[in-house]
N, C-alpha and C positions, 0 to 999 in steps of 0.2 A: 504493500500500500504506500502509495507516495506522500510523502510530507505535508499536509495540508498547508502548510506558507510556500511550499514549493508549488509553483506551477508547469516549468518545465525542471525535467530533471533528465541528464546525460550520464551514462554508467557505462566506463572501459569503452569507449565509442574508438573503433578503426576504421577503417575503408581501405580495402586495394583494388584498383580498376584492374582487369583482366579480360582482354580482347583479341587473345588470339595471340599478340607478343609479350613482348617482356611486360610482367605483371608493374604497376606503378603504385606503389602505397603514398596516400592522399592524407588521410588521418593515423595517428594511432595516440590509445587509450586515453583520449580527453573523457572527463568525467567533468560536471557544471551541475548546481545545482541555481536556478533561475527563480527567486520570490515573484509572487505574483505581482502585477504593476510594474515591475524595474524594466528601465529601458537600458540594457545593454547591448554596447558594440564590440564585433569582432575583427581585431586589426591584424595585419603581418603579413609578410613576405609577398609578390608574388606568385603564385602557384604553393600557397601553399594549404591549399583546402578550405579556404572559409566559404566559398561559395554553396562546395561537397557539403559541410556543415551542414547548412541552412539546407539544402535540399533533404537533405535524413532525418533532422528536425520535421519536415513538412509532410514526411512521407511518400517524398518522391523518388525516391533512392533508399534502397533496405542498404543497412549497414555490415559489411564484412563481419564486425565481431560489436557486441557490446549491443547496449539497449538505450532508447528514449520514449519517458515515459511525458506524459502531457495531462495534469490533472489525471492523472489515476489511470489514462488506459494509453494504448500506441498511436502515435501521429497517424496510422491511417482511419481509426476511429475516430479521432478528434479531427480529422479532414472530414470526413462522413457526415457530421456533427457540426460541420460548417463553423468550425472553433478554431481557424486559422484563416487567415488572410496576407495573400504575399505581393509584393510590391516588385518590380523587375527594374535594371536599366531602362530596359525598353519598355514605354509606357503598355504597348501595343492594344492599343485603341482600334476599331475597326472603322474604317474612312467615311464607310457608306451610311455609317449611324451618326448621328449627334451626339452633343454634350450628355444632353439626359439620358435617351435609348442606351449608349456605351455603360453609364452607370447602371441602367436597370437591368440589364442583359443579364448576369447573374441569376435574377430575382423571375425571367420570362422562361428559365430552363429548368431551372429545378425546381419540385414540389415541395421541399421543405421551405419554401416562402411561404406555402398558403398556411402554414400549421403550427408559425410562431411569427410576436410582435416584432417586427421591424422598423427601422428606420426611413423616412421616405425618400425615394431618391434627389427629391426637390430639397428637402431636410441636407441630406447632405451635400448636394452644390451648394448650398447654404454656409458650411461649414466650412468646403475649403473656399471658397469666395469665389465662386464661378456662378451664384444663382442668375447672371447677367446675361450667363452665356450657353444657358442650358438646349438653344436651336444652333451654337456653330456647330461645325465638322472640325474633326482634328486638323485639318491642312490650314486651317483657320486661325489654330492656337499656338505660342510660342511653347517651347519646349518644357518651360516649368508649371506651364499649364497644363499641357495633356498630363505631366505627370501627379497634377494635383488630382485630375480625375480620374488617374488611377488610383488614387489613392482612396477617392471616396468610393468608387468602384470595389476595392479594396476588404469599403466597410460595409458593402451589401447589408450583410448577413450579421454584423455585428459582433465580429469575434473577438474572442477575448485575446489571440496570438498575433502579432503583427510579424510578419515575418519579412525584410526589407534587404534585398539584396542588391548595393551600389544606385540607390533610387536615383541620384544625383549623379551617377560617374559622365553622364553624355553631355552634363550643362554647361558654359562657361563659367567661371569664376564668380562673377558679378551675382548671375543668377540663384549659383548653385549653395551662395552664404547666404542672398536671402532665402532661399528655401528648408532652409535648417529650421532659419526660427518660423517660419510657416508650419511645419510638421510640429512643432513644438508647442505651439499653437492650438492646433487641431487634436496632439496626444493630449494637454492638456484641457482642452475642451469637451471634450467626449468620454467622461468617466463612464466605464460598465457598472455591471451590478456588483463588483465586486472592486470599486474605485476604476484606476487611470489603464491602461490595454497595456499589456506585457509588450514589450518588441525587442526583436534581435535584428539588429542591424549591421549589416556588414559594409566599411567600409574601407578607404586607402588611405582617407585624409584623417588625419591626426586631429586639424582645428574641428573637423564634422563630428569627429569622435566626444572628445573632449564636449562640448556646446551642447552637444543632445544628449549624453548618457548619467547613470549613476553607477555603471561602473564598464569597465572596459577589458576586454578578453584579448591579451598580446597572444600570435599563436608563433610558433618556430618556424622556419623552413621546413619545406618536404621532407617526413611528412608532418602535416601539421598535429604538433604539440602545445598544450599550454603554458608556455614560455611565460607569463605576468597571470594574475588576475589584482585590476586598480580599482577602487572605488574613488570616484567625480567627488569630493567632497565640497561643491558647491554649492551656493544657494540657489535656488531658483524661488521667481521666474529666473532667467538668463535674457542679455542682450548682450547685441555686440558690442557696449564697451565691456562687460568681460573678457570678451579676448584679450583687450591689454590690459586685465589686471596680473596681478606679480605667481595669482597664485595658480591661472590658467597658462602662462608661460613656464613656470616650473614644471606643471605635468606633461605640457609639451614637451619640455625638454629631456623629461623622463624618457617618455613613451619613446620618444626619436632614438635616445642611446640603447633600448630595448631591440628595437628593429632594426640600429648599425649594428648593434651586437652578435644580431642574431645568425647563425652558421648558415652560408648560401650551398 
């Protein structure tokens, strides 16, 4: 039985790809234990499995060795159960639909809409601040917009897991800091029934890390190991003059010596 303050929980978690040639080991034996609400990110290496992560979290990839549990049962229960919501690089929006139809499409395909309260898709353009724009087309929106609507997209169903893999890696710069505190925003505005939505976030950037979490997963080189676990000891809310205070430049500069350190 899993930890009731735990929501997600990782035990002995490996991965090896095997496709015919030389086998590739991705993970081995991360173990995490995830309180419910905490917005943790997952940083390190190139190639060094955070992506695999989150995918085995989601239940889209069964794991070589080791177990994730989700509230008490396996991530493809708690996929079933419509208790995970995951967020891509690619917003991938479908062209021929609008703002609103892309958000509802989730909610037009599957029958567990009609047989719990939801959220309304209008409700959520609402929240990420698109209710203006709920008749464009994607070719229409700049790129931190379709991914806002992914994101409400996202919250169809109103899951308690946010699962966010490099949401932001496609934006330019400018974009891609505001959109942190935009998510930050909307994580804060949208408490479940059980407070603020758990999210695992995987990212490259240090300042994204830092800015959105309460604590942070350094992982090794190939294959990925838990090389850090930091807790954000910040206040929130957050803006961005925390970036230049003294104490978000020290964990920067943590994290940074973690990731030179770390064995290529």
């Amino acid at each position: 039985m899993a930890n009731a303050q735990q929501h997600v929980s990782l035990r002995g978690l490996s991965h090896v790809f095997s496709d015919g040639r030389q086998p590739l080991a991705a993970l081995s034996g991360i173990s995490l234990e995830v309180p419910w609400g905490q917005f943790t990110s997952v940083i390190g290496p190139s190639g060094c499995g955070k992506s695999t992560l989150l995918r085995i979290v989601g239940g889209l990839l069964r794991p070589s060795q080791g177990q994730v549990i989700i509230d008490g049962q396996p991530p493809r229960a708690a996929q079933r159960a419509r208790e995970i919501g995951f967020v891509f690089q690619d917003p991938a929006l479908l062209p021929w639909r609008s703002v609103l139809t892309n958000v509802r499409l989730p909610l037009e395909i599957d029958s567990l809409a009609r047989s719990r309260p939801l959220p309304r898709p209008e409700e959520l353009l609402g929240l990420v601040g698109l209710a203006d724009f709920r008749d464009y087309y994607p070719h229409q929106l700049s790129g931190g917009m379709q991914q806002r609507v992914a994101i409400a997209r996202a919250l169809a169903f109103n899951p308690s897991l946010l699962l966010m893999d490099e949401p932001f890696g496609a934006l330019d710069e400018i974009t891609r800091s505001a959109m942190r505190y935009e998510l930050l925003r909307i994580w804060e505005a949208r408490p479940g029934a059980r407070g603020r939505k758990t999210v695992l976030f995987v990212t490259h950037s240090i300042a994204e890390a830092i800015t959105l979490s309460d604590r942070v997963v350094v992982l090794s080189a190939r294959p990925g190991a838990v090389r850090a676990d930091i807790d954000i000891e910040l206040t929130r809310p957050r803006s961005q003059e925390l970036e230049r205070s003294r104490p978000f430049l020290d964990y920067a500069d943590h994290l940074r010596s973690l990731l030179k350190e770390a064995p290529q």
